[in-house]
Every structure is written in structure tokens, then in C-alpha cells.
C-alpha positions, 0 to 999 in steps of 0.5 A, a space after each residue: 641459221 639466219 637469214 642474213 644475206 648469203 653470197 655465192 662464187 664460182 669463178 669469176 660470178 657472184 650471186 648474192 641472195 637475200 632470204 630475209 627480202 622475200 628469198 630474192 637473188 639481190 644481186 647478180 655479177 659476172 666479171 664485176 658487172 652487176 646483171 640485175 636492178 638492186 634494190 628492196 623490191 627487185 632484184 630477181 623474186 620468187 612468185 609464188 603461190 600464183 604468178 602476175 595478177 589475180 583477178 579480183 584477187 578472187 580464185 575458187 577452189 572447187 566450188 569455194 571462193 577464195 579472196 586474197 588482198 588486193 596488193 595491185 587494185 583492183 588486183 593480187 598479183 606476184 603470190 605472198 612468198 616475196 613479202 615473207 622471210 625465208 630460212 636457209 636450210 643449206 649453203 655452200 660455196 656455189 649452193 644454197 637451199 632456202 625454205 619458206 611456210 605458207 601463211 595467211 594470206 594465203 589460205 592453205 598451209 604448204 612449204 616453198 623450197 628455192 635451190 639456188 645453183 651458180 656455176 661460173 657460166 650459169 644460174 640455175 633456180 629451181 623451186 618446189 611447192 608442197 602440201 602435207 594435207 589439203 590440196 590447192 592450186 599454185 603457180 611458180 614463176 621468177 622476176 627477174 629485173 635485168 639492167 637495161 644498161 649495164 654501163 661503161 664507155 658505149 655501152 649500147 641498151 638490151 636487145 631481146 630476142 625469142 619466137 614464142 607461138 603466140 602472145 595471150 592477148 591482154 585485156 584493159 584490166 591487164 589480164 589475158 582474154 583468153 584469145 591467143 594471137 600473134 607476137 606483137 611488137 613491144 614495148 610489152 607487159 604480156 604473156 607469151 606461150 613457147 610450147 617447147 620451153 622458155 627460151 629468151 636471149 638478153 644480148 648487151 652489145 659488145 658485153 655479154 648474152 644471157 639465155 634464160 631458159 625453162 622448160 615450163 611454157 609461159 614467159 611474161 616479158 615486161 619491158 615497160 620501165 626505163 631502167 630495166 627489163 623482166 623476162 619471168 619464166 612461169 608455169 602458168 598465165 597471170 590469173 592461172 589460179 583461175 584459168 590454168 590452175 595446177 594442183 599441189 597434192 600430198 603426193 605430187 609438189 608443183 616444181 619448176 626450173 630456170 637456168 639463166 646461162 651466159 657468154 662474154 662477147 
């Protein structure tokens, strides 16, 4: 199949998926109103096989250093799936599968499986990372850009809402430190820890809720930008490959989940 641009329905939601841009959700509607920022580089993106920023670029693996380009000086950051080209594996009316093999730079050979699930109130995004040989270390998360503002007559800006059990306190290389303290107030670029599953409500006044939930236990919420704000459900901490790595075996694929589930108001 090629990996032209795929729309998905279920009542009155429209999904529309872009596996040829990194295998990203391009577009989001619900009653005609668009959810997500469009654009190249937004929408809602895999990051995958690590999620923010790596330090350095630098990971080991056992006792190997390993070095990955820096896309984000003095940084990587947001994995290599998002700059590649998927493949569509399957498509439904309200399902697709899309499929993507790890390449150089990244230095370990695996397969990135996205399923993409829309029902008329939900989206649910799973992913699995796989090997067939040698082990290595990942993380999956999602990018979401959610309009600040979904426009029309009095149309009021997101309101946010969670109770995490901490936030990673952020260094001035923009990695955590480490120490774990208590929620800050915004405007924020930082991670935080909700030990019983992401749970985060994007509230429109007057226009729509949107629950985005995991239950996976790190969220990094970015709200720094005036257009859009990112609520990123992950399986790890930015720099996890090198302070929380999860192993991907022959036997055991890392997987993860989101629903992002919504009502009118």
C-alpha cells in the first residue's frame, strides 16, 4: 500500500493520518472543529525509540556509548520515527495499522507498530516496539499539539486540568535533575509523574472536554507556545534511555496505549 494520506470516520469524528510524515495524526475533527495544530511538524507524532531529550545524544547500552545526532543542540530529542516514512499495513473504515523499521541513526534494527482506533467519542493510539535480535533500550510516547483555541464566536483558550504526584524538577539543559518536587504552576515544559495512569482534561469552554489518559505514568505537558498546548503520555522521562531505560527483547515488545476520549459541552 502507499503511504498517502488515510482518513478515518466514526459518526461525526474525523481522524486523518499521515504515515508518509513520520506516521503522525495530521488532523483531528469532531463536529467539523479541528482539535490538533496542522501543519508538517505537528499534529499529534510518534516518539519513538526514545521520547523529549537525550542528553548529549549520548545513551549506553551496557557498557557501549552510544551517539545519536544532535537534532536539538546540544541535544537529541523525540526519537527518529517522526522523520521517516511509515507503511500501512491495514485500513478500515475507523481502523488503521502502520509500520515502521528502524534505521540508522538509530543503531539497533527493530519494527514500530502504530494502531490507530477512532470511535465516534475516542481515539485510541497504541504502539509496540519490537526486535528480532539484539536487545536495546526504548521509550514510546505521543505529541500531541492541541489548538489553544478552537475559534468561533467567544470562543474562550484551554483549560488544563491533572493532579500528578510530582513534577521532575528541570535543570537549565532542559533535562530533569533527578530530584522529584512538588507540581509548579505553568506556563510549563516539564514532566510529571501520575503513578496511577496519565489522566489529563483539556476543557474548551462552552465547546468540548477531552480526557487524554494512559496508563503509562509519565506526561510531559508543553504549554509554552501561543498557539498550542502538548500533553505527551510516555513510558519513560525525557533522557530515559539513560536513567529509566526499558528493555526491548526478542521475547518481551515494549507497548504502549492512549485514549484521548471526548464529550460536547
Amino acid at each position: 500500500m502507499s503511504n498517502e494520506d488515510i482518513t478515518l470516520t466514526a459518526g461525526d469524528a474525523e481522524v486523518t493520518l499521515q504515515p508518509g510524515n513520520g506516521g503522525r495524526v495530521g488532523g483531528l475533527r469532531v463536529g467539523g472543529i479541528e482539535l490538533l495544530r496542522r501543519g508538517e511538524r505537528f499534529g499529534c507524532f510518534p516518539m519513538v525509540p526514545w521520547c523529549g531529550r537525550i542528553r548529549d545524544g549520548r545513551f549506553l547500552d551496557g557498557a557501549v556509548v552510544r551517539q545519536l545526532p544532535l537534532n536539538a543542540p546540544p541535544h537529541a530529542i523525540h526519537g527518529t520515527a517522526r522523520d521517516g516514512a511509515w507503511r500501512i499495513a491495514r485500513v478500515t473504515g475507523d481502523e488503521a495499522v502502520m509500520a515502521y523499521d528502524l534505521v540508522e541513526p538509530w543503531p539497533y534494527s527493530g519494527r514500530v507498530t502504530q494502531v490507530v482506533r477512532l470511535a465516534e467519542d475516542s481515539l485510541t493510539l497504541t504502539m509496540a516496539v519490537e526486535t528480532y535480535d539484539t536487545s536495546f533500550p526504548a521509550q514510546i510516547g505521543w505529541h500531541p499539539w492541541f489548538n489553544r483555541n478552537l475559534g468561533g464566536e467567544g470562543a474562550q483558550d484551554v483549560r488544563l486540568d491533572f493532579s500528578p504526584a510530582w513534577q521532575e524538577e528541570r535543570g537549565e539543559d532542559h533535562l530533569p535533575t533527578g530530584n522529584r518536587i512538588d507540581p509548579e504552576p505553568g506556563p510549563w515544559d516539564d514532566c510529571f509523574g501520575m503513578p496511577g495512569g496519565v489522566d489529563v482534561t483539556l476543557t474548551w469552554p462552552g465547546q468540548l472536554e477531552l480526557k487524554v489518559a494512559s496508563r503509562e505514568e509519565w506526561v510531559v505537558v508543553y504549554d509554552e507556545q501561543e498557539a498550542a498546548v502538548c500533553v505527551e503520555p510516555q513510558t519513560g522521562p525525557p533522557n530515559g534511555l539513560n536513567t529509566m531505560p526499558r528493555l526491548v527483547t526478542p521475547l518481551e515488545p515494549l507497548e504502549a496505549t492512549t485514549v484521548w476520549s471526548w464529550r460536547r459541552l
